[in-house]
DOPAKOL-629047 format. One record per residue (C-alpha): z, x, y; residue in one letter. Coordinates in steps of 0.001 Angstrom, whole numbers, padded with zeros to 6 digits, always signed. Layout:
// residues N
ZXYA ...
//
This chain:
// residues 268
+152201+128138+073515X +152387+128686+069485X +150243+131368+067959X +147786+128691+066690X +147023+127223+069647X +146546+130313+071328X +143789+131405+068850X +142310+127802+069150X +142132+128515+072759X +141087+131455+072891X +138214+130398+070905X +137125+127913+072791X +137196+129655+075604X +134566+132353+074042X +132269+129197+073099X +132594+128002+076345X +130540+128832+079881X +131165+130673+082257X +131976+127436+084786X +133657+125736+081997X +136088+128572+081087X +136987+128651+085330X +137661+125016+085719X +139464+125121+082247X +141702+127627+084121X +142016+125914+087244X +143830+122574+085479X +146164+125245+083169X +149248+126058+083999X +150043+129592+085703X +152306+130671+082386X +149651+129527+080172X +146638+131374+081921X +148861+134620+081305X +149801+134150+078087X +145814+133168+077475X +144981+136621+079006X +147547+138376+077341X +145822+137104+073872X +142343+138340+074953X +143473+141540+076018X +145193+141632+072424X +142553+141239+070807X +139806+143490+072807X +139483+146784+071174X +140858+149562+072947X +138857+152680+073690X +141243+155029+072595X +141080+153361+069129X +137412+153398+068584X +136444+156671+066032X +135991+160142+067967X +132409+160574+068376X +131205+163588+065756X +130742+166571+067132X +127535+168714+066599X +127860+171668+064527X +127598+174722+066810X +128004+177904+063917X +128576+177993+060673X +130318+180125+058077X +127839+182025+055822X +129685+184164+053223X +127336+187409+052139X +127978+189260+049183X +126501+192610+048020X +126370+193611+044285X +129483+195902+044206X +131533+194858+047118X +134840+192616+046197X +134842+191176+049002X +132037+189290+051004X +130953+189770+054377X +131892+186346+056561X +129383+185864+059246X +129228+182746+062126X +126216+181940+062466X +123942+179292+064735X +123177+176599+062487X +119384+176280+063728X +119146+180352+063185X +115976+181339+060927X +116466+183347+057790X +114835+186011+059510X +117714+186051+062009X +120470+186280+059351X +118912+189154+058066X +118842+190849+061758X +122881+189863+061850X +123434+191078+058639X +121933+194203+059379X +123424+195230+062905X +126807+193878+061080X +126501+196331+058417X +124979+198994+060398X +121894+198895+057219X +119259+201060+058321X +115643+200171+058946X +114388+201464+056051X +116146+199866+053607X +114462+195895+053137X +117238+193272+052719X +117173+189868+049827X +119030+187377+049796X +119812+185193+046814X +120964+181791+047208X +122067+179583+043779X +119813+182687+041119X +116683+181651+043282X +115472+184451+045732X +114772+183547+049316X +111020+185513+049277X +109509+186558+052970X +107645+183439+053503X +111000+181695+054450X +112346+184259+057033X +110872+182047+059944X +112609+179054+058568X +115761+177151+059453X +118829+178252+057505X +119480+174591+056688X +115629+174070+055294X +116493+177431+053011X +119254+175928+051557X +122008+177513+053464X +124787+175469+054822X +128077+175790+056448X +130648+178024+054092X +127222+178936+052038X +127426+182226+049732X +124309+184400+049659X +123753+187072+047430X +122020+190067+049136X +119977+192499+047492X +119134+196084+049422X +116595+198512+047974X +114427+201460+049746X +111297+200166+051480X +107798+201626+049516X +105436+202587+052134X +101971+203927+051644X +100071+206273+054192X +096451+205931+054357X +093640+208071+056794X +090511+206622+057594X +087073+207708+059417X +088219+205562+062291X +090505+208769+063282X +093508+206866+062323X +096156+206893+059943X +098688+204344+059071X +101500+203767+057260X +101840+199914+055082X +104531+198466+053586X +104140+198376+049854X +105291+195302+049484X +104002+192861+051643X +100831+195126+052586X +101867+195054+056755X +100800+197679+058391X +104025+199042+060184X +102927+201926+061644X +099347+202940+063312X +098671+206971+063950X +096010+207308+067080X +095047+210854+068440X +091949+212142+065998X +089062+211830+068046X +087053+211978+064018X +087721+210824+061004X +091589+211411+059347X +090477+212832+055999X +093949+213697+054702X +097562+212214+055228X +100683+213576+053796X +104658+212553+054356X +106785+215191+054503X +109657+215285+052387X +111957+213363+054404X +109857+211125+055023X +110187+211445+058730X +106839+212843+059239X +103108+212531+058471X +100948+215613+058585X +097074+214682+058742X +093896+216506+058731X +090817+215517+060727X +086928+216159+060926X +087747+216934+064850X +088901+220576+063318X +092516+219595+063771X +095859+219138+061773X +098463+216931+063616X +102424+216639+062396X +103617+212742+064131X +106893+211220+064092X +106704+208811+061093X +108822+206168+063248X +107695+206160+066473X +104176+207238+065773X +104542+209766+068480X +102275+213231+067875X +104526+216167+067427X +102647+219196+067173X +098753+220130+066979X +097204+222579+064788X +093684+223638+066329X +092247+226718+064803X +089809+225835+061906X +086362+226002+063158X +085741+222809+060924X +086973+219861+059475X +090141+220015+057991X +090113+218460+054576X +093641+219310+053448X +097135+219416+055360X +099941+219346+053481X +104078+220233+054477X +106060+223305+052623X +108712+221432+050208X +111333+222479+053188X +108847+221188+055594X +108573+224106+057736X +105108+225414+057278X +102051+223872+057072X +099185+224753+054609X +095476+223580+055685X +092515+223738+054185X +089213+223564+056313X +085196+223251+055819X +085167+226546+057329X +085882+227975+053931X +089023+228669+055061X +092636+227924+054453X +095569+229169+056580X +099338+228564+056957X +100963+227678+059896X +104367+227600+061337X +105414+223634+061453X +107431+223967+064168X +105389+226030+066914X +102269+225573+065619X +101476+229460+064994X +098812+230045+062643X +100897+232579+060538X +098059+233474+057805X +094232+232995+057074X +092978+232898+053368X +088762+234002+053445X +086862+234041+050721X +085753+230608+050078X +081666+230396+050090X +082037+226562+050588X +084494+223907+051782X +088309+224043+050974X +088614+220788+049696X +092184+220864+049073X +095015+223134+049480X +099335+223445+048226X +102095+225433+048385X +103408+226834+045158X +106793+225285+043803X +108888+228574+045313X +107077+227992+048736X +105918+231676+048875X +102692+231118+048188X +099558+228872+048836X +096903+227972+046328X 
//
């Protein structure tokens, strides 16, 4: 059978029924039917030649690079990750401390807080995206309050990051030491109280005033403590035992406030 005939036949077979095409085969002759089959099969489309379905993307190549550094930090990341989770990887990547608050610049436009529980893909980021990132020193504030608290914000976005429970009065001063790895307050329960600025854990307790304690402040070298008390009294302590070390008498009213002198030798 020619090539023409063939394709006539094989298209009259398609417009055909199902009982047509079988007593059409029936009256055919046995080389005919194969060659017929032979030209279907031909002309089915294989499987194997149909396009590969397309895969999901399961990470992503994000390219980070800090003002400085010649060469960018390449990270894999989960496509569906949030910004916020980026900055996490970044972070434990780059072993950046808590402290520090991480940007990230993508195309001159900063990526501000409000996006870190978005998508990377809704922020703009891509695969083989390059982000700018931006490090500076988080600004914290420390506030005491006549709820016997203290607590320490961050400048910035105004969260409270850090909540200082222990007074049982009012916190009427708050103080970090020089480090910044501790806060020193003084309370109307006639206590000062150093606390670990991280963990919010109370260090060290200074009872001795027989009043509130208006002032508490740290030595420049953070080893002595200098309060100053409605008892008309001020006194220096040891920071790290908690030994009242010297009394200063003579007030006839409250010692509203209370510092070391710039050599540390001295209170005033």
């Amino acid at each position: 059978m020619g090539s023409g005939a063939s394709a006539a036949l094989s298209a009259t077979i398609s417009a055909a029924s199902g009982d047509e095409i079988a007593d059409a085969l029936n009256i055919l002759p046995l080389e005919t039917v194969n060659k017929l089959k032979a030209v279907l099969t031909a002309e089915e489309p294989s499987s194997s030649s149909k396009p590969p379905a397309t895969s999901p993307l399961t990470a992503m190549t994000v390219f980070i690079q800090q003002l400085g550094n010649p060469e960018p930090l390449t990270l894999d990341v989960d496509p569906q990750a949030t910004l916020s989770h980026l900055k996490t990887l970044i972070r434990d990547t780059e072993e950046i401390p808590t402290s520090i608050a991480l940007q990230l610049v993508l195309n001159e436009v900063l990526l501000d807080e409000s996006m870190n529980g978005a998508a990377l893909p809704d922020c703009g980021i891509h695969d083989e995206t390059t982000l700018i990132l931006v490090m500076h020193e988080i600004q914290h504030v420390l506030t005491g309050s006549v709820d016997a608290t203290a607590k320490i914000w961050d400048a910035s976005t105004g969260e409270c990051k850090r909540t200082f429970s222990g007074h049982s009065e009012g916190v009427f001063s708050a103080v970090f030491s020089a480090d910044g790895l501790s806060v020193l307050t003084g309370s109307q329960d006639k206590t000062a109280k150093i606390w670990d600025a991280s963990t919010g854990e109370c260090k060290r307790t200074f009872p001795g005033h027989s009043d509130a304690v208006w002032s508490a402040v740290f030595s420049e070298d953070g080893l002595s403590v200098l309060t100053g008390s409605e008892d008309e009294t001020a006194k220096i302590w040891d920071a790290s035992t908690g030994e009242c070390k010297r009394t200063f008498s003579g007030h006839s009213r409250t010692v509203m406030s209370a510092a070391f002198s710039a050599d540390g030798l001295s209170g005033q």
